[in-house]
Each structure stands twice: as C-alpha cells, then as structure tokens.
C-alpha positions as CSV (number, residue, x, y, z in Angstrom):
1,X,-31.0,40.6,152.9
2,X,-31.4,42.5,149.8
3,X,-31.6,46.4,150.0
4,X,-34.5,48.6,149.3
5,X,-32.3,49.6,146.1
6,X,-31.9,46.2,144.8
7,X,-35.7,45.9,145.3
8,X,-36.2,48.7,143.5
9,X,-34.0,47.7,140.8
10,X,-35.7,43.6,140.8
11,X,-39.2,45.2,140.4
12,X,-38.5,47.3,137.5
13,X,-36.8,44.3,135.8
14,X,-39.8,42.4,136.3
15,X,-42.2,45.3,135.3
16,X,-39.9,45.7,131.8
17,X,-40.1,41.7,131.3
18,X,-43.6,41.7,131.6
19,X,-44.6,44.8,129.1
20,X,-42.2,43.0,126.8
21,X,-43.8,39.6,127.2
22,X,-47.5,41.2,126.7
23,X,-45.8,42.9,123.6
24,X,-45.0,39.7,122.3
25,X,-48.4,37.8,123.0
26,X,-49.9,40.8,122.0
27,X,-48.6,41.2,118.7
28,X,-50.7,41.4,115.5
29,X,-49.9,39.8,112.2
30,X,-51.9,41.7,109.4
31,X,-52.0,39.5,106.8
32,X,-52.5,41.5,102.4
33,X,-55.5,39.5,100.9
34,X,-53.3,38.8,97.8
35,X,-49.5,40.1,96.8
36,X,-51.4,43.2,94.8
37,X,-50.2,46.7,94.9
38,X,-53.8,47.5,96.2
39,X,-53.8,44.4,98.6
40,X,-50.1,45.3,100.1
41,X,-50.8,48.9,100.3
42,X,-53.9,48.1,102.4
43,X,-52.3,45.7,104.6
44,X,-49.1,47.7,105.3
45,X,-51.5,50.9,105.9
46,X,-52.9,49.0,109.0
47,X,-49.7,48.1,110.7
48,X,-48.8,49.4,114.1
49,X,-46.1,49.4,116.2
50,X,-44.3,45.6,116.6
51,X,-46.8,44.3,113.4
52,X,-45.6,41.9,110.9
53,X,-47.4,42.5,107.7
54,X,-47.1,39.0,105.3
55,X,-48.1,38.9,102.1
56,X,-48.9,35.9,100.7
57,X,-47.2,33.7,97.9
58,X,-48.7,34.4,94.1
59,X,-47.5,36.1,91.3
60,X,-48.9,39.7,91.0
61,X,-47.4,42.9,88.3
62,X,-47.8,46.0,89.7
63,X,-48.7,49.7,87.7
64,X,-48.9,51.8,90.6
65,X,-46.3,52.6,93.5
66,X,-46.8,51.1,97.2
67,X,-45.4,53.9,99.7
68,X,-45.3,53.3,103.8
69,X,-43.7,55.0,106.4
70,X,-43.3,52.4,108.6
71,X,-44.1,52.1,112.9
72,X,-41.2,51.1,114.6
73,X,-40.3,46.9,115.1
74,X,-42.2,45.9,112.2
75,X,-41.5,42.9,109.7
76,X,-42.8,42.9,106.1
77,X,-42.7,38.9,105.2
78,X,-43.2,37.7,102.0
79,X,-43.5,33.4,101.5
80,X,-40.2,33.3,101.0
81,X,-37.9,30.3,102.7
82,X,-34.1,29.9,103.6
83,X,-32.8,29.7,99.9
84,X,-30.6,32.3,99.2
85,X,-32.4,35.3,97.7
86,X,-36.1,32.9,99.4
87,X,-37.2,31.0,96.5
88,X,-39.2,33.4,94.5
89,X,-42.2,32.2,96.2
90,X,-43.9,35.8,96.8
91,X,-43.2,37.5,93.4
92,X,-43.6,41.0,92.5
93,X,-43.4,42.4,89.1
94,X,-42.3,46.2,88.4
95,X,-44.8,47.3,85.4
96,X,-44.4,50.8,87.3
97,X,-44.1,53.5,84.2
98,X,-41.6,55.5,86.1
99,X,-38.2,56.4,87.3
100,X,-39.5,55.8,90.7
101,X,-39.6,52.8,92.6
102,X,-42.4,50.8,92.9
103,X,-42.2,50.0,96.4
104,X,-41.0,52.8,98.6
105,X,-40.9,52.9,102.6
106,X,-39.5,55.0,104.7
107,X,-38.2,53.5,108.3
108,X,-38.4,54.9,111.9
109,X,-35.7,56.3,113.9
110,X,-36.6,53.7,117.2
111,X,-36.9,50.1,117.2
112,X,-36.1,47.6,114.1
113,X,-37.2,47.0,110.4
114,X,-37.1,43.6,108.3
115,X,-38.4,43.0,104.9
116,X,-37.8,39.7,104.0
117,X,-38.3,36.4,101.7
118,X,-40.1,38.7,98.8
119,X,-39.3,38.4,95.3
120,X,-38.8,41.4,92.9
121,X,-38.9,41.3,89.2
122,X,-38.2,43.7,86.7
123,X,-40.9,44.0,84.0
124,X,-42.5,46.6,81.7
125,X,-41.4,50.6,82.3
126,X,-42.4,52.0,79.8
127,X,-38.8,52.9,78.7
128,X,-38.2,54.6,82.7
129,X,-35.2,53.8,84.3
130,X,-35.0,53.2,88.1
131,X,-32.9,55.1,88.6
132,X,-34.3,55.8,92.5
133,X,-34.2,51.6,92.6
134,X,-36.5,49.1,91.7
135,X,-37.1,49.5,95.8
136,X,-36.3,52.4,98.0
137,X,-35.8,52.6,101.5
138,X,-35.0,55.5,103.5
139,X,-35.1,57.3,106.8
140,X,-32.8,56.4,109.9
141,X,-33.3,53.0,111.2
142,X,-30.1,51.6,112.8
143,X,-31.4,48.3,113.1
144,X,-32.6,46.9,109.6
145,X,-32.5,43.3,107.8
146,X,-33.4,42.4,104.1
147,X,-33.2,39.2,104.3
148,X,-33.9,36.5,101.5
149,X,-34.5,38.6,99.0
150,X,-34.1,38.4,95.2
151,X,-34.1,41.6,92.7
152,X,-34.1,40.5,88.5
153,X,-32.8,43.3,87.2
154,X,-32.6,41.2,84.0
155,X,-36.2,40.4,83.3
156,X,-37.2,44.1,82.3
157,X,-37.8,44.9,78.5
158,X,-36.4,46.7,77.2
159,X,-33.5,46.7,79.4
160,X,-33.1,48.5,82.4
161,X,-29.9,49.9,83.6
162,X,-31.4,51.2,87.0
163,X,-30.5,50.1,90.6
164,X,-32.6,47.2,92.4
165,X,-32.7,48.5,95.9
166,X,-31.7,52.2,97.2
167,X,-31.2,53.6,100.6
168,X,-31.3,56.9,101.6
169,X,-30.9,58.9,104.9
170,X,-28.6,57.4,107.4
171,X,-29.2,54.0,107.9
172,X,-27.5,50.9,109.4
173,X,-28.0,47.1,109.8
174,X,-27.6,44.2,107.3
175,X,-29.0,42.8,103.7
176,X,-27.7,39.0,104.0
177,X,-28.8,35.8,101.8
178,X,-30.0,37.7,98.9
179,X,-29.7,37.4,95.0
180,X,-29.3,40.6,92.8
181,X,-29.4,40.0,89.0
182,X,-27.5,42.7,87.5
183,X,-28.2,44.5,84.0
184,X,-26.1,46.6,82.2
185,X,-24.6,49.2,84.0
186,X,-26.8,49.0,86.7
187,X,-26.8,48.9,90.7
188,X,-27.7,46.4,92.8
189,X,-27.7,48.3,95.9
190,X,-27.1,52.0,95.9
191,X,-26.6,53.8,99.6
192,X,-26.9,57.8,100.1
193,X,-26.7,59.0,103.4
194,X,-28.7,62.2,101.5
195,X,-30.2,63.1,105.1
196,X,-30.2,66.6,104.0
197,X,-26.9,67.4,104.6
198,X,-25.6,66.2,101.2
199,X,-22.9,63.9,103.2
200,X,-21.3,66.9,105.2
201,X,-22.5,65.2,108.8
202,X,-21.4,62.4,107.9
203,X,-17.5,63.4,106.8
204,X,-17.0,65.6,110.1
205,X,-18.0,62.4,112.1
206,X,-15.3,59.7,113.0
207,X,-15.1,57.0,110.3
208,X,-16.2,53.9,112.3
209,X,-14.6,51.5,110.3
210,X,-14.9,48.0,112.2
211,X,-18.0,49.4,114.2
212,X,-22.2,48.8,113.5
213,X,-22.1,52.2,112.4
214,X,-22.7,51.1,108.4
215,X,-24.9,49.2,106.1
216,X,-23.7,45.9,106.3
217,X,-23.8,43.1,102.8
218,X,-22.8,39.7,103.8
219,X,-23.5,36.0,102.2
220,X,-25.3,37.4,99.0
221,X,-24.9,36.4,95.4
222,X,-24.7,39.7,92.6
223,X,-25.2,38.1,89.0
224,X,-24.0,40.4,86.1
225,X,-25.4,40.3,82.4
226,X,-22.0,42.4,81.4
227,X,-18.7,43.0,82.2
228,X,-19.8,46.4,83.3
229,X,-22.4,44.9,86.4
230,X,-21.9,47.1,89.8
231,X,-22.8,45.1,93.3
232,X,-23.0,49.1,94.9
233,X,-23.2,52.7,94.5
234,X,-22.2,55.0,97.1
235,X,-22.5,58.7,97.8
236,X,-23.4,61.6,100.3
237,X,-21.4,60.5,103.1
238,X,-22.4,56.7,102.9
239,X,-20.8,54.1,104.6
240,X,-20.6,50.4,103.9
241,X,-19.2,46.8,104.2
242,X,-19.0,44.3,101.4
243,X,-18.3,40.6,103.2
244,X,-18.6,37.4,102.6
245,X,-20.2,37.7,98.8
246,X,-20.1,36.0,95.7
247,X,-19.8,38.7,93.1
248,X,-20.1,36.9,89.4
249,X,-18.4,39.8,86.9
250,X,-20.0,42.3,89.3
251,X,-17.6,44.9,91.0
252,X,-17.7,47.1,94.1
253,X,-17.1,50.8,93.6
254,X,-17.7,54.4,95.2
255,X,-18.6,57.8,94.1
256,X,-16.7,60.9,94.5
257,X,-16.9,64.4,95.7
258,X,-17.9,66.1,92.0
259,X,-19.6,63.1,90.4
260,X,-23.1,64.8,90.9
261,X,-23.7,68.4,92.2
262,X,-23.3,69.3,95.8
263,X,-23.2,65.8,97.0
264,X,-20.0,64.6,98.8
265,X,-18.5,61.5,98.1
266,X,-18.9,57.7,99.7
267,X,-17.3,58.4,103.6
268,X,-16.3,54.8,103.9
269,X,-15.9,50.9,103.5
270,X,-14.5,47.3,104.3
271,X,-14.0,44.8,101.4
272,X,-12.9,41.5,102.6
273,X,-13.2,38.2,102.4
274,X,-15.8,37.8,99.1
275,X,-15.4,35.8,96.1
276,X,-15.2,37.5,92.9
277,X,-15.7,35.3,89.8
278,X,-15.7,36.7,85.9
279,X,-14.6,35.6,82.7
280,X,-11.1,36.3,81.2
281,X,-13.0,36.0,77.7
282,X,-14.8,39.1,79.0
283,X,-12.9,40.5,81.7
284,X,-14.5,43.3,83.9
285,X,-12.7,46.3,84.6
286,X,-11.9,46.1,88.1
287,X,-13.2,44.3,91.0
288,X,-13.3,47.5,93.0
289,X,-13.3,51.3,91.5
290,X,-12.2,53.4,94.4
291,X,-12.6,57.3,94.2
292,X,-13.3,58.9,97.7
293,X,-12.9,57.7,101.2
294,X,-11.0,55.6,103.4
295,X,-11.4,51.9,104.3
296,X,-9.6,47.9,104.5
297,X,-9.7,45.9,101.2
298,X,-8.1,42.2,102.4
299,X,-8.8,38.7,102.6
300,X,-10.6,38.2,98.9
301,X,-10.0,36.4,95.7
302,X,-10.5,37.3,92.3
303,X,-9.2,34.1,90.6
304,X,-10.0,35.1,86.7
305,X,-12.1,37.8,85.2
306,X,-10.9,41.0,85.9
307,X,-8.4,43.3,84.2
308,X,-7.5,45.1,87.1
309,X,-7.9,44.1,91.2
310,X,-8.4,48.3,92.2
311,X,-8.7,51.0,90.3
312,X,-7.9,54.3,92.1
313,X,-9.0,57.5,91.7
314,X,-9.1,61.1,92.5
315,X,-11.4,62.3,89.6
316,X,-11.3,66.0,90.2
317,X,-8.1,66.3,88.4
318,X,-9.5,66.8,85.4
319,X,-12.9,66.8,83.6
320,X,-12.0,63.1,81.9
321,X,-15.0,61.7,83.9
322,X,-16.5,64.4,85.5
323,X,-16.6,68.4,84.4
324,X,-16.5,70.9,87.9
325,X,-17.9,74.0,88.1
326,X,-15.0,76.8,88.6
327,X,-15.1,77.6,93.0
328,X,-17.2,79.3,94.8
329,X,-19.9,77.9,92.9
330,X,-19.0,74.2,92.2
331,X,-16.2,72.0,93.4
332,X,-14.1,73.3,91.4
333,X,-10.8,71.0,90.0
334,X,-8.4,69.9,92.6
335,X,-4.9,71.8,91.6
336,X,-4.0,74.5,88.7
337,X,-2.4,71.7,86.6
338,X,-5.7,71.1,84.9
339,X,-6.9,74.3,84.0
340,X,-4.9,77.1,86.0
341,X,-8.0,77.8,88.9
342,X,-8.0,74.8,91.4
343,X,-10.2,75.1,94.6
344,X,-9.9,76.6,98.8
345,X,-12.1,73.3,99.5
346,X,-8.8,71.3,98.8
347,X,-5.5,71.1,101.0
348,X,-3.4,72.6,98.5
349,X,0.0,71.8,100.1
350,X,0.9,71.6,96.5
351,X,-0.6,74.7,94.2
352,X,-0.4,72.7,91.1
353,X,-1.9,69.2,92.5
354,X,-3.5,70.7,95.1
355,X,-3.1,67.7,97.2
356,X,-5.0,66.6,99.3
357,X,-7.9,66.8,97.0
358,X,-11.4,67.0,98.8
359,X,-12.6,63.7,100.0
360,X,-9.6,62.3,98.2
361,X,-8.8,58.0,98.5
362,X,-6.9,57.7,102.2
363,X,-8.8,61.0,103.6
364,X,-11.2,61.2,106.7
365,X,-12.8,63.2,109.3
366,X,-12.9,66.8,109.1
367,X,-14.6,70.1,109.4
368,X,-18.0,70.7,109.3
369,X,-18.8,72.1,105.9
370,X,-22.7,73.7,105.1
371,X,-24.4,75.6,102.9
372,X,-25.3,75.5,98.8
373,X,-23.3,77.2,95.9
374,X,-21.8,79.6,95.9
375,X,-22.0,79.7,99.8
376,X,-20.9,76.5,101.1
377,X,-18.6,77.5,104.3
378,X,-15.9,75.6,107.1
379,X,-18.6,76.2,109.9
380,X,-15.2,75.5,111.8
381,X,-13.1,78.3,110.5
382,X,-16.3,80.5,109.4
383,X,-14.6,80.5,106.2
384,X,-16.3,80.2,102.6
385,X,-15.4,78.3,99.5
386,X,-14.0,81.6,98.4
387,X,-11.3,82.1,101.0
388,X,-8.3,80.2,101.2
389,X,-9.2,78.9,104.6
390,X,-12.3,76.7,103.4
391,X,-10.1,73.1,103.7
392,X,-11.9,71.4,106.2
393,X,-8.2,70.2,107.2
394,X,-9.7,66.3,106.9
395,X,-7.3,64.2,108.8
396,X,-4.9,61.9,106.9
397,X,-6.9,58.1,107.4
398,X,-4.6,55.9,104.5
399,X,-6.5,52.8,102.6
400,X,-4.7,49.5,103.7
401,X,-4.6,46.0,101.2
402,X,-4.0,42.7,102.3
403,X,-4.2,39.1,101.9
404,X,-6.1,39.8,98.8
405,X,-5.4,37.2,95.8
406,X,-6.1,38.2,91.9
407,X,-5.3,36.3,88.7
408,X,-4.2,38.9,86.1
409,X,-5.9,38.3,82.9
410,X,-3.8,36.7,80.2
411,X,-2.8,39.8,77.1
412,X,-4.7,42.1,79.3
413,X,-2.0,44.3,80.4
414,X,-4.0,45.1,83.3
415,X,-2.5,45.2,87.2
416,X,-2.8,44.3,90.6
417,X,-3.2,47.8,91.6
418,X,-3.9,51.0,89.4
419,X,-3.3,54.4,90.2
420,X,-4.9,56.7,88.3
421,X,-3.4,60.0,89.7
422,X,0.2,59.5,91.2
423,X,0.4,63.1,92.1
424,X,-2.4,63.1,95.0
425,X,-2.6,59.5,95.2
426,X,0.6,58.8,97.5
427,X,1.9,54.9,98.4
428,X,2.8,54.5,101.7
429,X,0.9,57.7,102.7
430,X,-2.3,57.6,101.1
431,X,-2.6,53.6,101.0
432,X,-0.7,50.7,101.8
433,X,-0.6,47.9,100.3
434,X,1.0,44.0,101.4
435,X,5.0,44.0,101.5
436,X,6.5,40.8,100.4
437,X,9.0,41.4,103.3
438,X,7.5,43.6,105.9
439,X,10.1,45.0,108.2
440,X,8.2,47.8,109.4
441,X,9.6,50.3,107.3
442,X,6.2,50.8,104.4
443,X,3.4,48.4,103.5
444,X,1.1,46.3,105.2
445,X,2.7,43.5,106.9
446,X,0.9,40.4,107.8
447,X,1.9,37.6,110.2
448,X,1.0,36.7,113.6
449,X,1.1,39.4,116.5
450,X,4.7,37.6,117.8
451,X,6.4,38.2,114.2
452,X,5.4,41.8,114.0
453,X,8.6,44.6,114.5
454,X,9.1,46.0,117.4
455,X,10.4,49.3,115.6
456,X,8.0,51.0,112.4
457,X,7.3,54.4,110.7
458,X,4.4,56.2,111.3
459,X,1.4,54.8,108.9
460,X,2.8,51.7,108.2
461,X,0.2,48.6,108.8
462,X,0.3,45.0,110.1
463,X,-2.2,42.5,110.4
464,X,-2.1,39.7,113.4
465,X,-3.7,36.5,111.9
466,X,-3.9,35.0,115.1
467,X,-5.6,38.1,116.6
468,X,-7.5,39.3,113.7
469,X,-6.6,42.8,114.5
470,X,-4.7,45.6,111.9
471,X,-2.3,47.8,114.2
472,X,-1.6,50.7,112.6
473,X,2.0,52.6,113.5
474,X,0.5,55.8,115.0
475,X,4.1,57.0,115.7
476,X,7.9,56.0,115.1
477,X,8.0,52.8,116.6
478,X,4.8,52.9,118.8
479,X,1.8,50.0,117.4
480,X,-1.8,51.1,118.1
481,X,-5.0,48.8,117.2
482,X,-6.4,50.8,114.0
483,X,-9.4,47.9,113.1
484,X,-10.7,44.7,114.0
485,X,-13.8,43.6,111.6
486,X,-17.3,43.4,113.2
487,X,-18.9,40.5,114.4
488,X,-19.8,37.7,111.7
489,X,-22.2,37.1,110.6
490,X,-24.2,40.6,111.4
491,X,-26.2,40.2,115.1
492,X,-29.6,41.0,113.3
493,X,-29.1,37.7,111.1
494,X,-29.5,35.8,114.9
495,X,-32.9,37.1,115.2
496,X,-34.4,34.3,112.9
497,X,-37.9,35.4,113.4
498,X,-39.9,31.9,112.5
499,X,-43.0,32.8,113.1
500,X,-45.5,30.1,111.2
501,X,-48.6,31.7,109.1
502,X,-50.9,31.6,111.8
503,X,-48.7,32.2,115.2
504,X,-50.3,31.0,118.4
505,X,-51.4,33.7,120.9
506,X,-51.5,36.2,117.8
507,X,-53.9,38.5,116.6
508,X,-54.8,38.3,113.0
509,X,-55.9,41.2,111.0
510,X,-57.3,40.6,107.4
C-alpha cells in the first residue's frame, strides 16, 4: 500500500502538472499590428508572464528605440523559418540616429527568454556608431535562445564599425543558427558581465569551463567585409563558448584587464571545433587574439587565411596598445621593465616582469577585489591597491591547445602560435600546447585514455578521444579530470517551440 508520504508526494506532482498544463492552454500570443517600432513597442508592452509576442513578416525602418524589460518565459518571434540566420522574412532596419541600440531589452532573473527568426539590418545613423550594438540585451537570464537570427552589419551607410548584438549583466544560454555580417572592425556579438561589479564577481568565482555557466555560440555563420572582422568582444568578467561555427575571415578574441577603465578583463572561454575560412590574398591577423583569461582552444581548422593561428597577449606590459594609469589610481603597468613603477594588483614574483600580471592568459579564480580609483581593495586581505598585499593571489588555471589544424600563409612569416610577451607568458606553465610525442613530461598529449602515461608533471594535459575528457596532471604522476565540453548541441536548442500563427487553445491579443 503506498504511504501517507508517497500520497503526499503523488498529489503535489499532480497539483504541479496541472498548473503547468493550465499555463500552457492558458497562454497568450500577443500578436504587433505591423513590424513598426510603434507596433512592436505596443505589442511587447502588453506581454505577461509565459507570452510570446510575434511580429509579423514586412519590411519596416525604424528612427526611434524599442526598450522592454521583459516578464519571465516569454518568446519574441519574428516570421522567420529554419534557415540559418530565418530567412529575412521579418526585417528590421536601424535608421536609429544614435550610438544606442535600436532595440534594447532587458531579461528576468526566473524563467527563460527567446528572441528568434527576426531579421536586423543596418541602415542610416546618421554617422553614430553602435557601439552599445545594433541590439542590446541585458540583465540575468540563465536560460536564453537567439535563435535564427540575421544581423547586416554591412548594409549601413556610411559604414558602421559597431557591434550587432551586446549582452550585458550576467547572462547564460545559447545564440545558435544565426548569420552575422561583419563590417570593418566591428563585433558581432560583444558579452560584458558589467553587473555592477566591473567583472570582480565574476573573477573570485570558479571558472566553469565545461559547465552551462556561459553564453554559449554554436552552428552560426560570421561573414567579414575585411580582414580585420571580430565574431566577439569580451570584457568585465565575461565568459563564453565559441563551437561549431563557420567564421569567414572573422576571428575570435578577448579583452584585457586595462583595455578600458576599471573594467576587468574577459574571465573565460572554449574554442573548438569551428571552421575558420579567409583568404591568403588577404590574410587576417589571427584566428584568435587572446589577452586575459583561461580556457581550451582544440579541435578546429583554419585551412588558409590567417597569418597567425593565436596571438597571445599580456598587454599591460607596456602602453603599445593600451596606456595605464600609474597605481593606486589605474591599473597601473604590470612590472618596472616598462617604466620603473609596476603595480600591488599584480603577483610580482618577478619585480621587473611582475609576473603574474593581473588577469594575465593561464590565470583564474581569486580574491574578491571592490571599490573604484584610487580605492579599489583585496576584500580578502583588506588591502588596497596601494599596499603590496593587493594581488588577489589568482590561482594558476594554464590555457591548453589541441587537435587544432592551421595552414600558414605562404611569404607571410606568420606562426602557429605567437607570444607576444615571453617574460609573463610561460609554456608549459601558463599554456600548453599539442606535443608531437607526449610522454607526460610538457604539452598536451592526445590519444585514447589506454595510451595516456601512467607517470606526468604537474600541469601537463592529455586528451582521451575515446572519452572526450582533458585530464589535467594535478600532481607528479597523479591524472585528474580537468574538462569535458558541455552537451551538444545547447539543451535550449531542444525546445523547438513550433507554435503555428494562430495556436489552438490560445488566447490572442491584438
């Protein structure tokens, strides 16, 4: 007989099946009169909680922004269908004379978001720059899709080097099937976990790599105009994974700790298995520009087109790129070397290098840091940026490379792998990259989990094909499972949502 607990237990099954059944039944499609600014801001001010707000196909140009904090579980569906990037059937035109975007929502904390099958062309700015994104989307969803989307970058005029779509605060979940056409030096997709904290939460938590804990790109095509196209942009903590793409002279790349004020560098990443395709008649640069944070770049192919595979970089050496502020009231450079000061935000094992730099390629989790210039403090050791104790003693997470195939560029002189600064930016401690002979001893070593070494040094790498798994030597001779890549393709692709124009059983608002 079944107990009065398992009663209990059956009932309130029941009771949660049915309130999610009537939920379903029960929920409303609001439905924009016409794809207008006016029309969509109308229909996307009526949505409620579980709403899916479709706009309808047509060709409209917008002059004024659409902004929408959005109810939790809500879908905003243009006519798009299953072609990659939906087939430009909904198709909105940025005439927007600002730096702003012209469509900007803000998600909630609870439930899902999707925004999907809508079509966004660049137009006439007036000369403004996006550079907030063509779209914005921001607050903390961990559960969002845009899906079968397509961003022209390359229809503005005059040109616009901007970014197409922007995300800010701390969000996770997927774009998938989408079509970015790059311009310039633009973005396609630029992610800032700017929650407030200028990326400090985010580097004191534990890196996730392999986990849902990051924005997720997978099966999307980026199309540059130049050699100098960017798929990403990443800053203030943010965290991402690049899989499964088709990047056409478009590259992947972070930004570092001093590139722009008091915002900390991009926390983290995974590169693998995307395609990237250029032009040795106009080679890009690199097919990945990395400057801050730790991650996994394996499994891709760049078969002609760019000059270099990964650049490397730890860019508060010097002011080449970027100029610091002298400490306590910027970043200050990492080492003396460069101009006799350095920095206490930086390990300075080393007073000339001061390695580790901040944030540094290969570094991870660490203290707490908070506060603006000139205060910014170790909320661990109580210690400012103007005592010696400010490092926020980030733990040593190395960069590992495999599997990865690149076609060097014929005359270029470019390589497989370029280090820019050799004195902070350690092989075989800061990254690792494939050994032609892996004996345990440095490098990543790849083969199945049978022909990996019973005896390694500590940091060394190996990657069992047959159980998709990198083990990571956490001590002499001891293997420990470091990553396994998340689940392909992303769970919120599964939820399809086909819901026809006019759903059975639905409400519909006009």
């Amino acid at each position: 007989m079944m107990s009065e607990t398992s009663r209990r237990f059956c009932c309130m099954l029941l009771l949660l099946s049915a309130v999610f059944f009537w939920r379903r039944i029960g929920a409303t499609t609001v439905s924009a009169a016409s794809c207008s600014a006016g029309d969509v801001q109308n229909a996307l001010n009526r949505a409620t909680d579980g709403d899916i707000v479709t706009i309808p196909a047509g060709a409209c140009a917008w002059t004024t922004q659409v902004v929408w904090t959005a109810p939790a579980n809500v879908t905003v569906r243009g006519a798009g269908n299953a072609l990659l990037g939906g087939g430009d059937q909904t198709i909105i035109t940025d005439n927007y004379a600002s730096d702003g975007p012209i469509l900007s929502i803000t998600t909630s904390v609870s439930g899902t978001f999707r925004m999907t099958g809508l079509t966004f062309r660049g137009g006439s700015t007036g000369g403004q720059v996006k550079w907030n994104g063509m779209v914005m989307i921001g607050g903390k969803s961990r559960n969002l899709r845009v899906d079968h989307v397509h961003f022209n970058m390359q229809a503005y005029s005059p040109p616009n080097s901007g970014a197409a779509l922007r995300f800010v605060g701390r969000i996770y979940g997927v774009v998938d099937h989408s079509l970015f056409d790059l311009s310039g030096v633009g973005n396609g997709i630029q992610i800032h976990y700017d929650d407030g904290s200028a990326g400090d939460v985010t580097w004191a938590e534990a890196t996730g790599l392999g986990s849902d804990a990051l924005l997720f790109v997978e099966d999307t095509t980026f199309n540059a105009d130049s050699r100098f196209g960017a798929s990403n942009d990443c800053a203030d903590g943010g965290k991402w994974v690049w899989r499964h793409n088709t990047l056409n002279s478009a590259m992947v790349q972070t930004h570092p700790t001093g590139g722009g004020a008091r915002g900390r560098g991009c926390r983290a990443w995974e590169v693998y298995l995307n395609a990237f395709n250029g032009s040795n008649d106009a080679p890009s640069f690199n097919a990945a520009f990395i400057s801050s944070g730790t991650g996994v770049i394996w499994g891709n192919t760049a078969s002609a087109g760019y000059s270099n595979f990964v650049t490397l970089h730890s860019m508060r050496k010097s002011n080449s790129t970027y100029t610091q502020t002298a400490s306590p009231n910027g970043w200050g450079y990492c080492g003396t070397a460069f101009n006799g000061l350095g920095s206490n935000l930086d390990g300075n094992t080393s007073t000339s290098t001061g390695y580790p730099c901040l944030d540094q390629p290969g570094r991870g989790v660490g203290d707490l840091l908070s506060g603006a210039f000139p205060n910014v403090t170790n909320t661990a050791t109580g210690c400012a940026a103007s005592s010696p104790c400010a490092w926020p003693r980030q733990a040593l997470e190395p960069i590992y490379e495999w599997a990865n195939t690149w076609a060097a560029v014929p005359g270029d002189g470019g390589s497989y792998w370029s280090v820019y600064e050799p004195t902070v930016l350690l092989q075989n401690q800061d990254y690792f990259l494939r050994a032609s002979v892996f004996t345990g001893e440095a490098g990543t070593g790849v083969g199945t989990l049978a022909g990996r070494p019973s005896t390694c040094t500590a940091g060394v790498g190996y990657w069992a094909t047959d159980s998709n798994t990198l083990f990571q030597c956490s001590t002499a001779n001891t293997w420990t499972v470091y990553y396994r890549p998340y689940t392909y393709p992303h769970p919120l692709t599964q939820d399809a949502q086909a819901i026809p124009t006019a759903p059975q059983n639905v409400r519909i608002i006009r």
